[in-house]
C-alpha positions as CSV (number, residue, x, y, z in Angstrom):
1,X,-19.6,8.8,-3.1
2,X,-16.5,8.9,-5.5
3,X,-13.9,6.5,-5.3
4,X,-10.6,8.4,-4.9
5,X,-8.2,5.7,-3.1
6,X,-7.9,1.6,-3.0
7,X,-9.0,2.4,1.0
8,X,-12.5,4.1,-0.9
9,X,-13.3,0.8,-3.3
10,X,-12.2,-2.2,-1.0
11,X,-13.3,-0.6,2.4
12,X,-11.1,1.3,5.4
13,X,-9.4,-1.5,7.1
14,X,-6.3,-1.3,8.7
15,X,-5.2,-3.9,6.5
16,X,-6.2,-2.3,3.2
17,X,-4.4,1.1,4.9
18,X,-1.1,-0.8,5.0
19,X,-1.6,-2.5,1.5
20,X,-2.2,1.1,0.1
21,X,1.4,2.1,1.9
22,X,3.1,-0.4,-0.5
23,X,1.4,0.1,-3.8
24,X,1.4,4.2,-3.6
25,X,5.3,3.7,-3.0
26,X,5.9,0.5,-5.5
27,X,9.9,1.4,-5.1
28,X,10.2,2.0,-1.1
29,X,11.5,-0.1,1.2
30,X,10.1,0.6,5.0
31,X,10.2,-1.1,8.0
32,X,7.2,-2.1,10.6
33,X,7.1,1.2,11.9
34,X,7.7,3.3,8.9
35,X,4.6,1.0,7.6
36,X,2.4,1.8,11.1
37,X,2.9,5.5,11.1
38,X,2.1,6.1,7.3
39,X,-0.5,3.4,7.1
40,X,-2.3,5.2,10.5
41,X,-2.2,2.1,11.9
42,X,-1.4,1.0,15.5
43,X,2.0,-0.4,15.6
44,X,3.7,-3.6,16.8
45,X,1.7,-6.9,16.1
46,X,-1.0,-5.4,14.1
47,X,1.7,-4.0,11.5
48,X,4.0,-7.1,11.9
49,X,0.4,-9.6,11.2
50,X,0.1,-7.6,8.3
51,X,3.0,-7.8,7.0
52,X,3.4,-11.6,7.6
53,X,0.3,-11.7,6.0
54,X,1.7,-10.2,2.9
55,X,5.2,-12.0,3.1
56,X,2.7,-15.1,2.9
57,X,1.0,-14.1,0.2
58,X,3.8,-13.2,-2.4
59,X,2.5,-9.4,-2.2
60,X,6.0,-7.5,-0.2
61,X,8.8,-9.2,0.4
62,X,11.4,-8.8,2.9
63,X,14.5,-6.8,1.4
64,X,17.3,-6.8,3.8
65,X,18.2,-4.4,6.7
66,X,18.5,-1.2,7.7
67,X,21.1,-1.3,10.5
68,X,19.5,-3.9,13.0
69,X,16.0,-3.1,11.5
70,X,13.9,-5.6,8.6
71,X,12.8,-3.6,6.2
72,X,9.9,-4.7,3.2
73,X,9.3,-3.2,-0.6
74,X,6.4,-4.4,-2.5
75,X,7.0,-7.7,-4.8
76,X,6.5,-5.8,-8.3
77,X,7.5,-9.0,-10.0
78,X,4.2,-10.4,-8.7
79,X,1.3,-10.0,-11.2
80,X,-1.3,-9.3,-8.7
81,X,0.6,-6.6,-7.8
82,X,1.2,-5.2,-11.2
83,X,-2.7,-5.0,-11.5
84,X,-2.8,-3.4,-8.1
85,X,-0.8,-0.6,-9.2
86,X,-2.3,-0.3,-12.2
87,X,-5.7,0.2,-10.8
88,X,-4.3,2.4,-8.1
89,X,-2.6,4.4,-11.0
90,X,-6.5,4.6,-12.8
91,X,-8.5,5.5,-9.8
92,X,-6.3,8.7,-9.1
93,X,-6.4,9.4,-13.1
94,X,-10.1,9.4,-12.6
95,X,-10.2,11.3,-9.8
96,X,-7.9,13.9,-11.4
97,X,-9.9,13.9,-14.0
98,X,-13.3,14.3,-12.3
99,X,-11.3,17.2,-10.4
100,X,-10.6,19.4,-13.5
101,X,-13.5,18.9,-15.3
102,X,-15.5,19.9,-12.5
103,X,-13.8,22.8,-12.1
104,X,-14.9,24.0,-15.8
């Protein structure tokens, strides 16, 4: 099987679903639910674990509000998620790659 996504390399978690959310949209900002419905992911404490999780971690942080609503954006300052992205930004090079040279 080819690796085309981070969910193809590190496994199809929930938690590797939501991760994905962030670094495929370094600049976003969304909130819990935003997070939930792109992520596929059942909202409410799963999302909001998560997230915690990656508040913890130094990986999102939270960046304000939108009306009464927290919203989140991916810590780019963070080094581990530079590398992140960059290996996000090289498994879909590959794949579009792989894609147009099998098509020759």
């Amino acid at each position: 099987m080819m690796a085309f996504t981070l969910r193809d390399i590190f496994g199809d978690s929930n938690r590797c679903r939501v991760v994905e959310v962030f670094v495929e949209n370094p600049e976003c900002v969304f909130s819990e639910y935003e997070v939930s419905q792109l992520a596929e992911v059942k909202s409410g404490v799963v999302t909001h674990e998560y997230i915690t999780d990656l508040i913890c971690n130094d990986i999102v942080i939270s960046y304000g509000h939108d009306g009464n609503i927290e919203v989140y954006k991916l810590n780019i300052n963070n080094e581990v998620v530079r590398s992140l992205i960059k290996l996000n930004k090289a498994i879909t090079a590959y794949w579009m790659n792989t894609i147009f040279e099998d098509c020759d």
